[in-house]
N, C-alpha and C positions, 0 to 999 in steps of 0.2 A: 504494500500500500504506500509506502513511502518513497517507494522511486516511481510511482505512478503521479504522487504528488511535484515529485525534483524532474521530471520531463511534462507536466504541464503545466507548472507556475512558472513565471516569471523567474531569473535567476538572475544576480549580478555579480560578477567575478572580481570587480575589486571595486574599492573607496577610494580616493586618492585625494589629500588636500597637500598642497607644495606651495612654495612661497613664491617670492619672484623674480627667482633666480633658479627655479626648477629644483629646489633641494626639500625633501620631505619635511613638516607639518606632523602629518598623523595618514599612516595609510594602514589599510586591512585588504589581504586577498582573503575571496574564497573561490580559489578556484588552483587546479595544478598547473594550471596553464605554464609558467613561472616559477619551477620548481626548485631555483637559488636564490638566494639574495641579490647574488650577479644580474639573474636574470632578471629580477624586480627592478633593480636602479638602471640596468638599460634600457626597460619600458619604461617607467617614469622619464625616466630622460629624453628619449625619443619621442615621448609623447608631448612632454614638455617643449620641446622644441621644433614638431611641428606644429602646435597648437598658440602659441607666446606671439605671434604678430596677428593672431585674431582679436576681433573685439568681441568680446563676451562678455561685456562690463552688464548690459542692459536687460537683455535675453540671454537665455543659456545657446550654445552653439551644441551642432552636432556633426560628428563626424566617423568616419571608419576608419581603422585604424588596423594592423597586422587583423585583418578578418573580424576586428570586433566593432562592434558601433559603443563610441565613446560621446557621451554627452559631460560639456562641463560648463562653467561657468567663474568669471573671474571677479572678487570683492579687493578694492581696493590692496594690498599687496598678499592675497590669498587668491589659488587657482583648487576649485574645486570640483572634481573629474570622477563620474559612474561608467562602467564598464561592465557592456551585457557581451554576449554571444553573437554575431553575425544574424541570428535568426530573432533577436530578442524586439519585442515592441519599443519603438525610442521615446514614444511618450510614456510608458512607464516608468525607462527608465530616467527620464527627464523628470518624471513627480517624485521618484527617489531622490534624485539630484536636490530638486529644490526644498524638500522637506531636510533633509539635511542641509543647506546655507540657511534655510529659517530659521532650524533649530539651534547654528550656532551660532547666528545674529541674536536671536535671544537669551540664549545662555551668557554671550560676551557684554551684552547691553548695547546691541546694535554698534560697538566697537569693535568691529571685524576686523581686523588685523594681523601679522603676524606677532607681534610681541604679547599680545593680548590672548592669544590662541597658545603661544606655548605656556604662559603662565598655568593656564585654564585646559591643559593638555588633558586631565584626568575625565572634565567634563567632554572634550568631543572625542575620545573614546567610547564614553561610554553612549555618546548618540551613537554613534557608527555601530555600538552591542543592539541598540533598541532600533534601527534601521533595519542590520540585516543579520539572520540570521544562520550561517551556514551557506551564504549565495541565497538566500531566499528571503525576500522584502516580507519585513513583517509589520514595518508600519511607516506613513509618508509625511502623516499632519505633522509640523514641525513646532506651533507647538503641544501636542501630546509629548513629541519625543520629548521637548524641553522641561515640561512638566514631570516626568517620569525618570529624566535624568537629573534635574532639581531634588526630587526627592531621594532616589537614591545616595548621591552626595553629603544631604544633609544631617549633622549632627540633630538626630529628636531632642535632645536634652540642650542644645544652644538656645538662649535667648531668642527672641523675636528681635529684639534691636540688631542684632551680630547676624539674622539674618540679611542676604539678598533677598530683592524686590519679590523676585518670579520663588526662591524658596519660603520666602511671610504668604506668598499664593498659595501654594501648592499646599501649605500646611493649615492654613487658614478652608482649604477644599478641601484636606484630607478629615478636617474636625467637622465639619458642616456635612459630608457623607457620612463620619459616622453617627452623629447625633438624627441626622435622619433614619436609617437601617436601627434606630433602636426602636 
């Protein structure tokens, strides 16, 4: 039942966020496609370089790539890049795309950046955990992810004050669902 599931869902073989000079951010394969390191930083690389005198500041761009169709999209000195299979829907995986740049424009506080993204390196791991799981999209609203990666982050026992904005949120929803379910 399970690879009946993994041959007709949606799949994406890698996350890629790289800065702007083509040197990794935060990336996750799930796919063998790429099965050294070697071979990861020369796709990165070559991706990155033919991809860097696009403009994908506004709309995401799409394009193909060694047989895969790569959708990315670029925030201020962040390039952020989903990779399906040659045969994969691009507006799928262009809603993965963008629900990921949502999710870490609101994790960062719309401070999309790279210095700001590695600080916060733990949070857009953990969207890229809540995006995809195993090559397989398990969720696109960016911010569910953000909310869900908010919470998990968060110290239960920290103050409300020493909270962030979107964590006083999430905790503030997490108490008002359960006072409702009683």
């Amino acid at each position: 039942m399970a690879n009946f599931y993994r041959d007709t869902c949606p799949t994406i073989k890698n996350i890629l966020l790289l800065d702007s000079e083509g040197k990794r951010v935060a990336v996750k394969y799930y796919s063998d496609d790429w099965p050294t390191n070697s071979a990861k930083s020369a796709f990165e690389k070559s991706l990155f370089t033919k991809t860097q005198k696009t403009n994908a500041r506004s709309e995401a761009e799409i394009t193909m790539f060694d047989s895969n169709v790569v959708v990315y999209k670029f925030i201020q000195d962040l390039h952020f890049f989903v990779t399906g299979g040659d045969e994969e829907n691009e507006l799928i995986l262009a809603t993965a795309l963008q629900g990921f740049v949502d999710a870490v424009s609101l994790l960062l506080r719309n401070n999309v950046e790279k210095m700001e993204a590695l600080e916060n390196l733990d949070l857009i791991l953990l969207c890229l955990d809540e995006i995809v799981d195993g090559g397989m999209i398990l969720e696109t609203d960016g911010s569910i992810i953000a909310g869900k990666v908010a919470t998990h982050s968060m110290d239960d026992g920290a103050p409300l004050a020493e909270q962030t904005i979107s964590q006083a949120l999430a905790t503030a929803r997490e108490h008002l669902t359960r006072s409702l379910l009683r």
